[in-house]
DSSP file (Angstrom, degrees, kcal/mol; ACC not computed):
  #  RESIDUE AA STRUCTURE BP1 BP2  ACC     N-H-->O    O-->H-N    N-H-->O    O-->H-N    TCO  KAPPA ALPHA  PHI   PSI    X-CA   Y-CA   Z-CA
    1    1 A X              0   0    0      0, 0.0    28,-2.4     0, 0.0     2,-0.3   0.000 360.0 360.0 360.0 144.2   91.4   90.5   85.8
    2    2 A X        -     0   0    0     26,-0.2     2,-0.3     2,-0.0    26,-0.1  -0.811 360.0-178.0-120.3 139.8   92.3   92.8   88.8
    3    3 A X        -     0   0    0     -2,-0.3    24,-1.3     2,-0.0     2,-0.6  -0.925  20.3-152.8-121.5 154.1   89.3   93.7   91.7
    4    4 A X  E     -A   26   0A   0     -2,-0.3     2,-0.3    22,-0.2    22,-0.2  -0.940  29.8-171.2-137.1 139.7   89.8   95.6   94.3
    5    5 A X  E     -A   25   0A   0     20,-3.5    20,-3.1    -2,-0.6     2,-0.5  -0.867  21.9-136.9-125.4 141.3   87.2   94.4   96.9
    6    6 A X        -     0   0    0     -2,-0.3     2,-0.3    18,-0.2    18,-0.2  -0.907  27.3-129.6 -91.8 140.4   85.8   95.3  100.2
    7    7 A X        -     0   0    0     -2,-0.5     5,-0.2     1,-0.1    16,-0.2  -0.696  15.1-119.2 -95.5 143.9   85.5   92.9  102.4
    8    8 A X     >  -     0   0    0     -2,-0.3     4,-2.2     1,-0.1    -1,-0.1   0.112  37.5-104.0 -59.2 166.9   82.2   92.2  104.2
    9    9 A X  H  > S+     0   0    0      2,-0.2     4,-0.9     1,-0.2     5,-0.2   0.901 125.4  55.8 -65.7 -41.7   82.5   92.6  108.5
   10   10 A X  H >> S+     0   0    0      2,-0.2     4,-1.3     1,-0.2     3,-0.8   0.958 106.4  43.8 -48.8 -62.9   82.3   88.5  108.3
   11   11 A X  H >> S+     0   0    0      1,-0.3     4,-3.0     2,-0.2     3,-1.9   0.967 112.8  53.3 -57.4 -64.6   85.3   88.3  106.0
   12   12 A X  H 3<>S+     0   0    0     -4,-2.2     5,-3.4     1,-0.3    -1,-0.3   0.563 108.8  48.4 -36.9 -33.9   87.1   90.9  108.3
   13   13 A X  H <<5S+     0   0    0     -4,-0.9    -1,-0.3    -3,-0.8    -2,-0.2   0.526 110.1  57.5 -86.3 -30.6   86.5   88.7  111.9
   14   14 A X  H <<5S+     0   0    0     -3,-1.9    -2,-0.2    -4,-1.3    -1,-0.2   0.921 109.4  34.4 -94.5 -47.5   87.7   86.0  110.0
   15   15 A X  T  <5S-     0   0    0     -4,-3.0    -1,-0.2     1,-0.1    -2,-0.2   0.549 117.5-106.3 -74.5  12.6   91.7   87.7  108.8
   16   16 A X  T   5S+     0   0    0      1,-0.1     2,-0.4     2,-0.0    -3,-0.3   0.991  73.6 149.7  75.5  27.1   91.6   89.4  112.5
   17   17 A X      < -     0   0    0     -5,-3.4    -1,-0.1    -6,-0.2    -2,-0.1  -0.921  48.8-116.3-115.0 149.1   90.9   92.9  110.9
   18   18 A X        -     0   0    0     -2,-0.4     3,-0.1    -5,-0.1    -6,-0.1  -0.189  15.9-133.0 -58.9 132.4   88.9   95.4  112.9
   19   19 A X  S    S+     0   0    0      1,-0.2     4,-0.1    -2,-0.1    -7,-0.1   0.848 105.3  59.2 -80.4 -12.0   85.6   96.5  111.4
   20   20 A X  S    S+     0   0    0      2,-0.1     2,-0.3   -11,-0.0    -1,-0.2   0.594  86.2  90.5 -85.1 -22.8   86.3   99.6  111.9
   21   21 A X  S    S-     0   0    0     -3,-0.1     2,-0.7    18,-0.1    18,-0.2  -0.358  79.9-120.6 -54.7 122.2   89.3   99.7  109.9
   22   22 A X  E     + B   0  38A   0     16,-1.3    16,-1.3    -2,-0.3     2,-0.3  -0.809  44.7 170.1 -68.9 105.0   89.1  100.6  106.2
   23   23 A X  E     - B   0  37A   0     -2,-0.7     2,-0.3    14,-0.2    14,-0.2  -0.907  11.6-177.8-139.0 169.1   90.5   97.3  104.2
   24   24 A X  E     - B   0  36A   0     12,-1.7    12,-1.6    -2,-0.3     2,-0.6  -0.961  14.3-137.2-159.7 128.5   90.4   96.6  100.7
   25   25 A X  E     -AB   5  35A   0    -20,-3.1   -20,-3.5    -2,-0.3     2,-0.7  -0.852   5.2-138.5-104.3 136.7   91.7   93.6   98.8
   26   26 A X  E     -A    4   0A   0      8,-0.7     7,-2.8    -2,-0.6     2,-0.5  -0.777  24.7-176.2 -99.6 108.2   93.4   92.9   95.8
   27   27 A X  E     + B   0  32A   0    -24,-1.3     5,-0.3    -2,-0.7     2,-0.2  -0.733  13.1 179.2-115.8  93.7   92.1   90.2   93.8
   28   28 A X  E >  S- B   0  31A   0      3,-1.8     3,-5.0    -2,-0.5   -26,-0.2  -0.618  70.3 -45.3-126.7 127.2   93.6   88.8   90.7
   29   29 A X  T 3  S-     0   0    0    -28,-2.4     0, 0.0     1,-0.3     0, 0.0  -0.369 126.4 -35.7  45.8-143.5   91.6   85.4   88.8
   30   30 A X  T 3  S+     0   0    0      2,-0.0     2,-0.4     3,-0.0    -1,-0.3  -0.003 114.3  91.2-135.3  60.4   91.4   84.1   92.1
   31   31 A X  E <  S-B   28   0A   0     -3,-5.0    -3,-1.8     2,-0.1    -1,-0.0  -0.930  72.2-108.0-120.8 148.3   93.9   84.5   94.4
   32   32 A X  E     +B   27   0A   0     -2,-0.4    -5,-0.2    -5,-0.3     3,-0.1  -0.468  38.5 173.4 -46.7 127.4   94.4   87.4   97.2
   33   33 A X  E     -     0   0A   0     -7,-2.8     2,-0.1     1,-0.1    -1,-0.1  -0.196  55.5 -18.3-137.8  52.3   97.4   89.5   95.8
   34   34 A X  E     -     0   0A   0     15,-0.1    -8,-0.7    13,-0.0     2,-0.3  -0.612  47.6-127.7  84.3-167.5   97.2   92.0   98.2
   35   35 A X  E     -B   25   0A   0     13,-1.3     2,-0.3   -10,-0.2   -10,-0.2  -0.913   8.5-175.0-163.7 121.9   95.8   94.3  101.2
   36   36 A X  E     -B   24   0A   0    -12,-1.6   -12,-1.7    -2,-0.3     2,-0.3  -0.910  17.9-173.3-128.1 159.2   95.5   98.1  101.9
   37   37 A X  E     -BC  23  46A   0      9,-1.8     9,-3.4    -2,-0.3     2,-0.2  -0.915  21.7-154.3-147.3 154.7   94.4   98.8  105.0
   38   38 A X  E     -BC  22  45A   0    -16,-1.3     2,-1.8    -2,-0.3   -16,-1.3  -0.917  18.4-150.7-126.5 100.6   93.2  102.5  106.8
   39   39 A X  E >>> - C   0  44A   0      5,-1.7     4,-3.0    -2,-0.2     3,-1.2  -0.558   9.5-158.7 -70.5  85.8   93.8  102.0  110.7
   40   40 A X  T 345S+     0   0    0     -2,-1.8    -1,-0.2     1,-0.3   -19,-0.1   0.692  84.4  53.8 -28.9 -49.8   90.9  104.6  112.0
   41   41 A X  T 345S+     0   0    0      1,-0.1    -1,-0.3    -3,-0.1    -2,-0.1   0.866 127.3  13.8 -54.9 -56.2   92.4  105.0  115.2
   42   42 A X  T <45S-     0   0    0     -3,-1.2    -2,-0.2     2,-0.1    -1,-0.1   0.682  91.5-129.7 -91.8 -21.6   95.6  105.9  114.2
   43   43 A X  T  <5 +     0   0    0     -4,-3.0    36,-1.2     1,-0.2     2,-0.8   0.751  52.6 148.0  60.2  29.2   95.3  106.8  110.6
   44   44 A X  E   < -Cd  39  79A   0     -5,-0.6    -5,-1.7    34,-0.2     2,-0.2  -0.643  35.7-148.4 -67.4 113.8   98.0  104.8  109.5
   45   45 A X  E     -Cd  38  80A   0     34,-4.3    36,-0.6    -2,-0.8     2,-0.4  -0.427  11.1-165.3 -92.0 167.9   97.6  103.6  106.4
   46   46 A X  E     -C   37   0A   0     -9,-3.4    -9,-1.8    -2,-0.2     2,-0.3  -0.921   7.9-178.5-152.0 143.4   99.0  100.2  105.1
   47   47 A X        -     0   0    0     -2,-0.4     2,-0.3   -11,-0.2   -11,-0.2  -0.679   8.9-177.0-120.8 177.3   99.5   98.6  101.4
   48   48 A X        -     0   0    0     -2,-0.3   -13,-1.3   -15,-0.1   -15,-0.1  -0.753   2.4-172.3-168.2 139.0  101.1   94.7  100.6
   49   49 A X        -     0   0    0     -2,-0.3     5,-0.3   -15,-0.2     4,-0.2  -0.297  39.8 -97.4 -82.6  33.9  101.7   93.3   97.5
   50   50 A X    >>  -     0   0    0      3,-0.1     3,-1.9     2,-0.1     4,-1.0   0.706  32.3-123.6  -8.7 113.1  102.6   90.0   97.0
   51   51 A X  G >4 S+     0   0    0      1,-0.3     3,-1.0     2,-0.2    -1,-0.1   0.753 111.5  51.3 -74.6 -47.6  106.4   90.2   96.6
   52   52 A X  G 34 S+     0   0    0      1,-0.3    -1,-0.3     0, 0.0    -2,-0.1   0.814 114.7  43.3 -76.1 -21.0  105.7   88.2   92.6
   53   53 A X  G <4 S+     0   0    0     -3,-1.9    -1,-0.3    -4,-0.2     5,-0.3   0.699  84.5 113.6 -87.9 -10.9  103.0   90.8   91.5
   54   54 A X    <<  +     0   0    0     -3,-1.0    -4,-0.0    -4,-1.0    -3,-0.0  -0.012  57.9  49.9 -60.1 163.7  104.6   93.8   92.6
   55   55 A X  S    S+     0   0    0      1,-0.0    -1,-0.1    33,-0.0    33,-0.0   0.999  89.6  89.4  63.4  68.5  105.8   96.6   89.6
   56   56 A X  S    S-     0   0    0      0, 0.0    -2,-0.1     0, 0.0    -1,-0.0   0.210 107.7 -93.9-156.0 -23.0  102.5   96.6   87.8
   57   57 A X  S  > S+     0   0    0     -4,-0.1     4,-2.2     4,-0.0     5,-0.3   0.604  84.0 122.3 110.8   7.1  100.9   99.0   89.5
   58   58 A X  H  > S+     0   0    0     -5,-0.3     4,-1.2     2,-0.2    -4,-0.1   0.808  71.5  53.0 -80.7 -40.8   99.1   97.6   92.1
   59   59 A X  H  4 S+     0   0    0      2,-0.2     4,-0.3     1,-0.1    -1,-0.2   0.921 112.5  54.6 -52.2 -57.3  100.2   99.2   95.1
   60   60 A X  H >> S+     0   0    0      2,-0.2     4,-2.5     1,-0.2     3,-0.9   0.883 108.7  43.2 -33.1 -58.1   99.4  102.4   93.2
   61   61 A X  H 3X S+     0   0    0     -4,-2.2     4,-1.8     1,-0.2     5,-0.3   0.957 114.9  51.5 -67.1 -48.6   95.9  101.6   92.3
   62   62 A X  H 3< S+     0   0    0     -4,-1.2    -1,-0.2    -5,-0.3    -2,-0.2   0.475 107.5  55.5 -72.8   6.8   95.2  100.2   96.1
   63   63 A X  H X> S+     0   0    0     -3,-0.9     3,-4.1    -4,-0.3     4,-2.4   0.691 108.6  47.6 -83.2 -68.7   96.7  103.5   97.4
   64   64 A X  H 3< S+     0   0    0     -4,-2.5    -2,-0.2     1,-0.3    -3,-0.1   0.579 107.6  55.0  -5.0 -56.7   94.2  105.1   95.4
   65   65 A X  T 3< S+     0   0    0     -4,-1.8    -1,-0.3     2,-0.2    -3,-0.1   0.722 110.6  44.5 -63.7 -36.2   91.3  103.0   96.6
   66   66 A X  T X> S+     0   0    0     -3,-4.1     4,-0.9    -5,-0.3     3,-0.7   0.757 105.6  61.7-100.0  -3.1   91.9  103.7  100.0
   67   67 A X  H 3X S+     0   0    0     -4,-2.4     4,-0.9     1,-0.3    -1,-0.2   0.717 110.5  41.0 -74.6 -12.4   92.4  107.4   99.3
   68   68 A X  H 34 S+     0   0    0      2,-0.2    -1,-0.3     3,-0.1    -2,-0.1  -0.251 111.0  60.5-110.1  39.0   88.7  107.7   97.9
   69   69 A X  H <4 S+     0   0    0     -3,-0.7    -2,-0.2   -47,-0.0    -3,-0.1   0.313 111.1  36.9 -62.6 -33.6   87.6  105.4  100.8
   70   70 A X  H >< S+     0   0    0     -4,-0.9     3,-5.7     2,-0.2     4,-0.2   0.934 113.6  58.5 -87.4 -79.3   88.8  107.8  103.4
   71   71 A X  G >< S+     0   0    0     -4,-0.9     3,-2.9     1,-0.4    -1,-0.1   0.738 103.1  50.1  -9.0 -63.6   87.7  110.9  101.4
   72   72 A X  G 3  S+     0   0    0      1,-0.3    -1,-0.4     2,-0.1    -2,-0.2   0.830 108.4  55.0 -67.2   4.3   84.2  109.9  101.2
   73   73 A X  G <  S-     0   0    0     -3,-5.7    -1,-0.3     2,-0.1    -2,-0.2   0.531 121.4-108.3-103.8   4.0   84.2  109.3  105.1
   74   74 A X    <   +     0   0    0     -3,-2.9     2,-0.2     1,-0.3    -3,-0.2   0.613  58.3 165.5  89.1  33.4   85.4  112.6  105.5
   75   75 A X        -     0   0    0      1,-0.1    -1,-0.3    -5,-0.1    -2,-0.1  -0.639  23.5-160.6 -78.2 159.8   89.3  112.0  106.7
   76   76 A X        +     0   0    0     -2,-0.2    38,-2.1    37,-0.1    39,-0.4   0.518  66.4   6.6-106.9 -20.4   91.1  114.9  106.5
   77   77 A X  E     - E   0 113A   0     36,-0.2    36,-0.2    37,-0.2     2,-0.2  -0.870  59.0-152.3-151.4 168.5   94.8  113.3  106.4
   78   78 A X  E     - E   0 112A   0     34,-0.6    34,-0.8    -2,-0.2     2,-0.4  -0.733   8.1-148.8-114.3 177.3   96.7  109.5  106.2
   79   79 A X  E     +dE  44 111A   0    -36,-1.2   -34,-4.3    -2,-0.2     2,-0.5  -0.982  17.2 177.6-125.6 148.8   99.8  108.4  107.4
   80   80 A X  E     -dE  45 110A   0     30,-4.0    30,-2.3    -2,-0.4     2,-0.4  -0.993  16.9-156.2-133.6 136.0  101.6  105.4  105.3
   81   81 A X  E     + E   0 109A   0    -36,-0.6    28,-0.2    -2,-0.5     2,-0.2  -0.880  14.7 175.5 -92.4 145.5  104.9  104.5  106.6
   82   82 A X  E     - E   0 108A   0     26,-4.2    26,-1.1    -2,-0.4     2,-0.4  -0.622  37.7 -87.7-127.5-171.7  108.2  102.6  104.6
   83   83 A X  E >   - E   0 107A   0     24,-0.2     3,-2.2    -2,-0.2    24,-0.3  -0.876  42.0-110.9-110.4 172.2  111.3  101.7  104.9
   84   84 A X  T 3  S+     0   0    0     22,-3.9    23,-0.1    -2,-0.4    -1,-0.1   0.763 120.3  43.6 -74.3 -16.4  114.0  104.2  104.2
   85   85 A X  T 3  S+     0   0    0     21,-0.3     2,-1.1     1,-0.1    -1,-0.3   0.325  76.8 104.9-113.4  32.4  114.9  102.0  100.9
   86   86 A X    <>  +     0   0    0     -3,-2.2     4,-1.4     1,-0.2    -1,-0.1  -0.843  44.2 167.1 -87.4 108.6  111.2  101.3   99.6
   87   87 A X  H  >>S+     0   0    0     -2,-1.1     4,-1.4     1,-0.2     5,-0.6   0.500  76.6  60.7 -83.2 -14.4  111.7  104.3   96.3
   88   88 A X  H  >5S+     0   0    0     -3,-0.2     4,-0.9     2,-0.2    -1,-0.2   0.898 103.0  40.0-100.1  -5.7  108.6  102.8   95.0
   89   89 A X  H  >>S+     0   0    0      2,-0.1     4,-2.8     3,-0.1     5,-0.6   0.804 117.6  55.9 -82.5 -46.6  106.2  103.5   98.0
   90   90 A X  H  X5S+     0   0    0     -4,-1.4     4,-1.4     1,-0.2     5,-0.3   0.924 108.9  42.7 -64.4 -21.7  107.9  106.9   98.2
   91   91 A X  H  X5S+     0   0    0     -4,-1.4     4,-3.0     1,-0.2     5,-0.3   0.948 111.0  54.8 -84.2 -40.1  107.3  107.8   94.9
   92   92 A X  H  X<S+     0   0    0     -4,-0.9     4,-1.5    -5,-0.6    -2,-0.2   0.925 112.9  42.7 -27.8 -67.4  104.0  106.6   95.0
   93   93 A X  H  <>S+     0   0    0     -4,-2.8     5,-2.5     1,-0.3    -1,-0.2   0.670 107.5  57.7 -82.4 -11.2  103.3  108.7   97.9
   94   94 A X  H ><<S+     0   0    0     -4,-1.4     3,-3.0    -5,-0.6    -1,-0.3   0.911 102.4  60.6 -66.1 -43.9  105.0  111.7   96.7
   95   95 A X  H 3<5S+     0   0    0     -4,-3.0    -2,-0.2    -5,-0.3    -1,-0.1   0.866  99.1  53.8 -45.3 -40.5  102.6  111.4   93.8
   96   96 A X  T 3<5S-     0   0    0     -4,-1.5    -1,-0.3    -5,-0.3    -2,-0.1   0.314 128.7 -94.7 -97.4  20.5   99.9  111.8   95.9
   97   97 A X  T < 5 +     0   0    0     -3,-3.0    16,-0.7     1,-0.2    -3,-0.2   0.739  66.9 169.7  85.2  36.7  101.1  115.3   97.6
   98   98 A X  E   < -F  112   0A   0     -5,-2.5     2,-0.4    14,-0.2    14,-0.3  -0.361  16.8-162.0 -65.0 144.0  102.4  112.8  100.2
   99   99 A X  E     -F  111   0A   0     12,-2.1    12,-1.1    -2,-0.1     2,-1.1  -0.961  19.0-110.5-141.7 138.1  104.8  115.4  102.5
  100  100 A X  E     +     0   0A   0     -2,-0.4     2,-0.2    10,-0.2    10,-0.2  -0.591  42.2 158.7 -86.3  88.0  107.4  114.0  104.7
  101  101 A X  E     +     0   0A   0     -2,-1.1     2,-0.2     1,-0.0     9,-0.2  -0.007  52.7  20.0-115.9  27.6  107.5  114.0  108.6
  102  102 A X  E     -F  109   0A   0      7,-0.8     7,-1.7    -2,-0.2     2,-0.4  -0.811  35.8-169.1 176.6 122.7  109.6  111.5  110.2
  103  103 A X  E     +F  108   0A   0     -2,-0.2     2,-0.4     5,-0.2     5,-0.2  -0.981  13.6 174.2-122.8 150.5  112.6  109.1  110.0
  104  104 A X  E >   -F  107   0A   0      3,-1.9     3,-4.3    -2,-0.4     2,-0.8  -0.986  67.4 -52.1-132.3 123.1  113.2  106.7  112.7
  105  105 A X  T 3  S-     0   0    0     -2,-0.4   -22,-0.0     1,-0.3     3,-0.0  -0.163 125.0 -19.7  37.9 -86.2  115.9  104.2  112.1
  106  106 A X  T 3  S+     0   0    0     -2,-0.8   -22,-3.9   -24,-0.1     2,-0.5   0.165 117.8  93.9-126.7  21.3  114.9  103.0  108.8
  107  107 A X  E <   -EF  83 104A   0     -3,-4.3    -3,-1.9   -24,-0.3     2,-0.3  -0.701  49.6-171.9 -83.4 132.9  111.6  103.9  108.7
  108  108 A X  E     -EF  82 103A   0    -26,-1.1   -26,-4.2    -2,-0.5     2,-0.3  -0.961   8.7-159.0-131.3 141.0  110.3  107.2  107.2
  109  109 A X  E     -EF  81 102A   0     -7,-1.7    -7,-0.8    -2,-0.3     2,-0.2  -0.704   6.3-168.6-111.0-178.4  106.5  108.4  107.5
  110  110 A X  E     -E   80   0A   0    -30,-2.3   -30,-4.0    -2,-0.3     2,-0.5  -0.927  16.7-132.9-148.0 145.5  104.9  110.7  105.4
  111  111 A X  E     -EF  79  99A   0    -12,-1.1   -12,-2.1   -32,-0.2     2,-0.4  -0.838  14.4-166.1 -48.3 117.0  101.7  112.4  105.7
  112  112 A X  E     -EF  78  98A   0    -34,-0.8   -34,-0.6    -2,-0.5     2,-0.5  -0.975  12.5-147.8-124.1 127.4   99.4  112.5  102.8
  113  113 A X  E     -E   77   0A   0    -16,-0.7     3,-0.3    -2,-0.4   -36,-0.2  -0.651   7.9-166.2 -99.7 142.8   96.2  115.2  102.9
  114  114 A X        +     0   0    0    -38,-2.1   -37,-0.2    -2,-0.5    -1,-0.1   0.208  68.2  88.2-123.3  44.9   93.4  114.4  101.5
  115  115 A X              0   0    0    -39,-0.4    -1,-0.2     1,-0.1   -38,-0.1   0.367 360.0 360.0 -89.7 -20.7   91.6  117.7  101.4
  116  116 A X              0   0    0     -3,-0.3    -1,-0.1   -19,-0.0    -2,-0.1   0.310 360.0 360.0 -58.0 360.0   93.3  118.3   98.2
């Protein structure tokens, strides 16, 4: 069974994450299988997988999560960065009207609006 969980301001203090920060956890039976994160400050967003659960769909759904997390708090935009050969974060974020604004070595951002 897959969760996707917020974690309480406690939980957050304890992994070093910012309360202010949007995070969301991916929880399968009962281990941590991931982490999407919304940086407030910057608006960066950020996803993980665990390298053995990945292709399932999980990064997908935990984009999701944190794109009706922002929404209801009234952001207007994200930014998720990759590396120029992740094709499965870019399609993801193409999926989600993701637009492209940047490469830097091998990093490429994208913009995603969430006005849409």
């Amino acid at each position: 069974m897959i969760e996707y969980l917020k974690p309480l301001d406690e939980i957050k203090e304890i992994l070093n994450l910012e309360r202010s920060n949007i995070v969301i956890l991916v929880k399968k039976d009962l281990n941590i299988i991931g982490l999407g994160k919304i940086n407030l400050n910057s608006l960066d967003g950020y996803l993980l997988i665990e390298k053995s659960y990945r292709g399932n769909g999980y990064g997908k759904d935990l984009l999701y999560q944190l794109i009706d997390e922002a929404k209801k708090i009234g952001l207007e935009h994200m930014y998720i960065s990759c590396s120029n050969d992740d094709y499965i974060i870019k399609k993801i974020v193409l999926e989600v009207k993701g637009v492209h604004i940047s490469t830097n070595n091998n990093e490429v951002k994208y913009i995603i609006p969430l006005n849409k």
